[in-house]
C-alpha positions in Angstrom: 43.8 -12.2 47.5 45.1 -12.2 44.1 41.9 -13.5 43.0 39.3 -10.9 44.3 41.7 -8.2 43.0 41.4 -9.6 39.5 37.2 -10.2 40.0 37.7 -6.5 41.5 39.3 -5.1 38.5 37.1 -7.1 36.2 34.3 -5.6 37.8 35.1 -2.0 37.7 36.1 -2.4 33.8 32.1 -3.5 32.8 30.8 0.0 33.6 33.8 2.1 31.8 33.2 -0.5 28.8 29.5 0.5 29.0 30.1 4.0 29.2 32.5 3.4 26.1 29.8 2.4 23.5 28.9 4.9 21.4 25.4 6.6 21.2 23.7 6.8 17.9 20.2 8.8 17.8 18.2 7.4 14.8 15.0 9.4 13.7 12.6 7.0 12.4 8.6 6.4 10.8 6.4 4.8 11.8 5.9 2.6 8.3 6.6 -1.0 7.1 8.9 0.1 4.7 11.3 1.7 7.6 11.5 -2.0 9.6 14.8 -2.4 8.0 16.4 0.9 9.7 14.7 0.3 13.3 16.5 -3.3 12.9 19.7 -1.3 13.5 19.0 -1.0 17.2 19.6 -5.0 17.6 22.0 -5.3 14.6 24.3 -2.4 16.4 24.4 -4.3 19.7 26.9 -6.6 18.1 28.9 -4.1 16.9 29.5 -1.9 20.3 27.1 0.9 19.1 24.2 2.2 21.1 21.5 3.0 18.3 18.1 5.2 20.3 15.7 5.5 18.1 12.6 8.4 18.4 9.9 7.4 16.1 8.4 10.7 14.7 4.6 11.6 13.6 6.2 12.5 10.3 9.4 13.2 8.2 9.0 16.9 8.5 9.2 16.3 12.3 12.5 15.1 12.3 14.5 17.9 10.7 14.3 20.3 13.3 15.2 17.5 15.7 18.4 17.2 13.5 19.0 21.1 13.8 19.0 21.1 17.5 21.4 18.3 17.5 19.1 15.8 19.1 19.1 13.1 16.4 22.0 11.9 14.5 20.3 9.8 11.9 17.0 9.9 10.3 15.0 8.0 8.0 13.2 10.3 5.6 10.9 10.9 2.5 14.2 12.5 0.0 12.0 15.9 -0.5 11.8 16.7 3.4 15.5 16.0 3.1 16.1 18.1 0.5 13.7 20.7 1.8 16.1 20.7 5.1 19.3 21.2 3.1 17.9 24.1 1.0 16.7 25.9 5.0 20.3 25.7 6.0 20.1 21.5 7.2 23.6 20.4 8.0 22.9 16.9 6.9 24.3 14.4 4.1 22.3 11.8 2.2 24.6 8.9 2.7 21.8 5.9 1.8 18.5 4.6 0.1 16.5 2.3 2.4 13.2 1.7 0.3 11.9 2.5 -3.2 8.1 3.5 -4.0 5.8 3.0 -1.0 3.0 4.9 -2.1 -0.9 4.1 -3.9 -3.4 6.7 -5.3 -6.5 4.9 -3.3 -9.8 6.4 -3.9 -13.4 5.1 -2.2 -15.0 2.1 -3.9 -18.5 3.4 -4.1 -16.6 6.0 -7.0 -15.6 5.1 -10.4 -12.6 6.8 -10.4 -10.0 5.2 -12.9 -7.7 7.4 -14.0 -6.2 10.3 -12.8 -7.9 12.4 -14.8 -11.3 11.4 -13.1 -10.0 13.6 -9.9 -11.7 16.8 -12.0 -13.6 17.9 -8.9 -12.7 16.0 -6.4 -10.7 16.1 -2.6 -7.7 14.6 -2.9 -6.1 14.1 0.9 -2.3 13.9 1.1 0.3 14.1 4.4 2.2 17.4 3.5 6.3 17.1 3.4 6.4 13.2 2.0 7.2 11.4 -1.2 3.4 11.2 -1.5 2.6 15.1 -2.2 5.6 15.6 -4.5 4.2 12.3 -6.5 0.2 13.3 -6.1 1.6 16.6 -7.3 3.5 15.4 -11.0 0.3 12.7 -11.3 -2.3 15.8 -11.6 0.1 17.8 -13.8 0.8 14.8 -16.0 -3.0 15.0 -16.4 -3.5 18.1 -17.2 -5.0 19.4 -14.1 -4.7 22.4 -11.8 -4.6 22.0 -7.9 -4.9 23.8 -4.3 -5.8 23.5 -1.0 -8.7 26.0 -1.5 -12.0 25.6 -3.8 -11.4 26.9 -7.7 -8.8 24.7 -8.9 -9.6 21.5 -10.9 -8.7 19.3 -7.7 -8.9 20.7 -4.3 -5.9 19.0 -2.1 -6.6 18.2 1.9 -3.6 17.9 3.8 -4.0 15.4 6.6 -1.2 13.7 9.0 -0.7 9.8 7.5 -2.8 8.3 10.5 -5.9 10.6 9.3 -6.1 10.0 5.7 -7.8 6.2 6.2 -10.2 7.5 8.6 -11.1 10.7 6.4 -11.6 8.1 3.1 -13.7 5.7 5.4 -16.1 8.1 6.5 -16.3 9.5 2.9 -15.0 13.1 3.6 -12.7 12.4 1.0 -12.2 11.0 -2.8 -9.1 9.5 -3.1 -6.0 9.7 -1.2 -1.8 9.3 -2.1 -1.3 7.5 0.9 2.3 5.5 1.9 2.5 1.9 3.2 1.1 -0.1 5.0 -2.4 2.6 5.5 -2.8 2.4 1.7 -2.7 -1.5 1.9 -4.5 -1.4 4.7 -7.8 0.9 3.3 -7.5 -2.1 0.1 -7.7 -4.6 2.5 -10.5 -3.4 4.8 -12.8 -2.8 1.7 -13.1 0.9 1.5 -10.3 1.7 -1.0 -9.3 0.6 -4.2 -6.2 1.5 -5.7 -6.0 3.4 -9.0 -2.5 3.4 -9.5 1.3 3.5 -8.2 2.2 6.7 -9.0 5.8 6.0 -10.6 5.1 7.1 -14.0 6.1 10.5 -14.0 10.0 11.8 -14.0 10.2 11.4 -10.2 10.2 7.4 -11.0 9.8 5.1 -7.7 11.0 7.6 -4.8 13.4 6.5 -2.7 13.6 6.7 0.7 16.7 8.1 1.6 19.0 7.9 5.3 20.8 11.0 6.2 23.4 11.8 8.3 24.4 15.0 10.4 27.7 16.9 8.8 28.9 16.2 12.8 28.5 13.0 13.0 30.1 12.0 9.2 32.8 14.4 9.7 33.6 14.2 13.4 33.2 10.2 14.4 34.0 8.8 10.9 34.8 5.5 12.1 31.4 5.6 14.3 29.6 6.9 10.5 31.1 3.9 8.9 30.1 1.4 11.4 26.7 2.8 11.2 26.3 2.5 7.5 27.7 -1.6 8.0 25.1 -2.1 10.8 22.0 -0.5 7.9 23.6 -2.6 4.7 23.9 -5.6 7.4 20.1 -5.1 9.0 18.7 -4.5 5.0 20.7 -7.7 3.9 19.4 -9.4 6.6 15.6 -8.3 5.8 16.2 -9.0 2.1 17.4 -12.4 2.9 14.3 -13.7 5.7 11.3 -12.3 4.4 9.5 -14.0 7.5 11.9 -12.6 10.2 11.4 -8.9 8.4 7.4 -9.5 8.7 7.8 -10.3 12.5 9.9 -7.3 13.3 7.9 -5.3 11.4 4.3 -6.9 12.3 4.8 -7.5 15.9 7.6 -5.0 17.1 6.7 -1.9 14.9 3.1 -1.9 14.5 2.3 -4.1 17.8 0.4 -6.5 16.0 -2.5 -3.4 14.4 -1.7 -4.4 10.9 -1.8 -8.3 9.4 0.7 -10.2 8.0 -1.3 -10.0 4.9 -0.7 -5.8 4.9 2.5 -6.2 5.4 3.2 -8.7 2.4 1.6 -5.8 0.2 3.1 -3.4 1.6 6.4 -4.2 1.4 5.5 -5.9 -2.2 5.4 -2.1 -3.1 7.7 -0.3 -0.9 10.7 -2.9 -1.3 14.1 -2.7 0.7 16.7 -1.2 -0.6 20.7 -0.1 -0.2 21.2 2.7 -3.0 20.2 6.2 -4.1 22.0 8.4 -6.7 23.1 12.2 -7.1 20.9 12.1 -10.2 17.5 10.4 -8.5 18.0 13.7 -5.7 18.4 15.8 -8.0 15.3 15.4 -10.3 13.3 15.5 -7.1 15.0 18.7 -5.9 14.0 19.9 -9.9 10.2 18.8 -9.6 9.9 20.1 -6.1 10.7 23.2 -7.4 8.8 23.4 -10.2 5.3 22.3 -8.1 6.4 24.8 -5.3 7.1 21.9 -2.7 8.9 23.1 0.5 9.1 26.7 -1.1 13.0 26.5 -1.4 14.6 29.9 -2.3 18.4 28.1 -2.8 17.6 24.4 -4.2 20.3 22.6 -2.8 22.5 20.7 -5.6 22.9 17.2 -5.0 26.7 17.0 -6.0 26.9 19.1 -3.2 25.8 16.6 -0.4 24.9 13.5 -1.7 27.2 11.1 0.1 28.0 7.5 -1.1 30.9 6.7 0.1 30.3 5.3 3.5 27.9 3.5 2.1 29.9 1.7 -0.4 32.5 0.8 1.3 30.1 -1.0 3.8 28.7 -2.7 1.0 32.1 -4.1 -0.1 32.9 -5.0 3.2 29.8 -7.0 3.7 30.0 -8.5 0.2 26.4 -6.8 -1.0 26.3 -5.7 -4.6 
């Protein structure tokens, strides 16, 4: 008797333990270089929290998302972060995930080698990401004006990220600022060529940044801080087994439509990362404004919600540097 009461109570615990774990809803791309913060779903599991991930079309699809309170976590290009904070975005940077991730490919039947050489062409870019802000400083650096309309030195074609190969491939296009893996992928499959990684500019190597809803970092601290060890412990993990990144990446992500091969190069240029700074957030915040990216009317100042502190204290926990 005393036995089926304790197989009783035993039972009836599994279901409240289960309805204990705590729910995390990540926003997430669709892109090699974001393998390392889908990994949190399994690296979480260990650690009693219940990471749900929605993977969007793009960054810009995820803030409202965040406003509505349906996602608790994204992974996102910094400008559509900071574009969300200046529109009243109640979210914190609290991590880097990736640096650079981005080629300026244009068609191989062109001899276009140098920026410069864009003087009249289309130019196709996903509006909202790292890429326009760094298409955007690459023309200026040259010396060249820009719109989406005819009359300016380069006329600029905003397509979503799965679009841009397609448009290039079928010639409708010059040259695209495309992320990773589809500008490894146009290299690969023989109608791109890459002209440059666009980091010479002030913007640098964009970081990819995570952020956090005020709510969650303010409300569930302990639940923020296990979050940020599950990230630092799924990046260290990625960092560490190149292979075991590749598989997650190759075969759970993408389902096997891009090679091992695209992934090497894409990750090659879009490597993983822990760290972001105030100052990196706030020279993009300054370039976005002066290119008139996500029309801000109150730049938000980094100080102001750039938050490291989770994140550091993960790392010391863990042992990263």
């Amino acid at each position: 008797m005393r036995l089926a009461l304790t197989l009783l109570i035993a039972l009836a615990a599994v279901p409240a333990a289960a309805a204990a774990q705590e729910v995390v809803r990540l926003g997430n791309l669709k892109f090699a270089h974001y393998g390392a913060v889908s990994n949190m779903r399994e690296v979480c599991k260990k650690h009693g929290l219940d990471v749900q991930e929605t993977v969007f079309p793009k960054g810009i699809d995820i803030f409202p998302a965040l406003v509505k309170g349906e996602v608790d976590l994204a992974a996102s290009a910094a400008d559509a972060a900071i574009a969300n904070r200046a529109a009243g975005g109640q979210v914190y940077v609290v991590a880097g995930f990736a640096k650079g991730g981005a080629r300026l490919v244009s068609r191989t039947d062109l001899a276009l080698k140098k920026v410069a050489d864009l003087k009249g062409r289309k130019v196709g870019v996903a509006r909202g990401g790292a890429q326009e802000l760094l298409l955007l400083a690459e023309l200026a650096k040259a010396g060249l004006t820009w719109s989406d309309k005819e009359g300016k030195d380069v006329q600029i074609v905003y397509l979503p990220f799965a679009d841009l190969n397609q448009a290039l491939l079928q010639k409708q296009l010059d040259a695209i600022c495309q992320s990773e893996p589809q500008s490894s992928q146009a290299i690969n499959k023989g109608f791109g060529v890459e002209m440059l990684k666009p980091y010479d500019t002030p913007l640098g190597e964009p970081v990819r940044v995570l952020v956090m809803t005020e709510k969650l970092y303010r409300e569930k601290p302990a639940v923020a801080q296990k979050v940020l060890e599950c990230f630092v412990e799924s990046t260290r993990a990625f960092i560490k087994d190149p292979k075991a990144a590749e598989e997650f990446v190759v075969k759970q992500m993408f389902k096997g439509q891009i090679s091992a091969d695209d992934f090497q190069d894409a990750i090659s240029n879009s490597p993983y990362t822990y760290d972001v700074s105030v100052e990196h957030i706030q020279v993009t915040t300054d370039l976005m404004v002066k290119y008139g990216v996500g029309k801000m009317t109150a730049p938000p100042k980094a100080a102001d919600w750039v938050k490291l502190d989770l994140l550091t204290q993960a790392k010391a926990k863990l042992g990263v540097k």
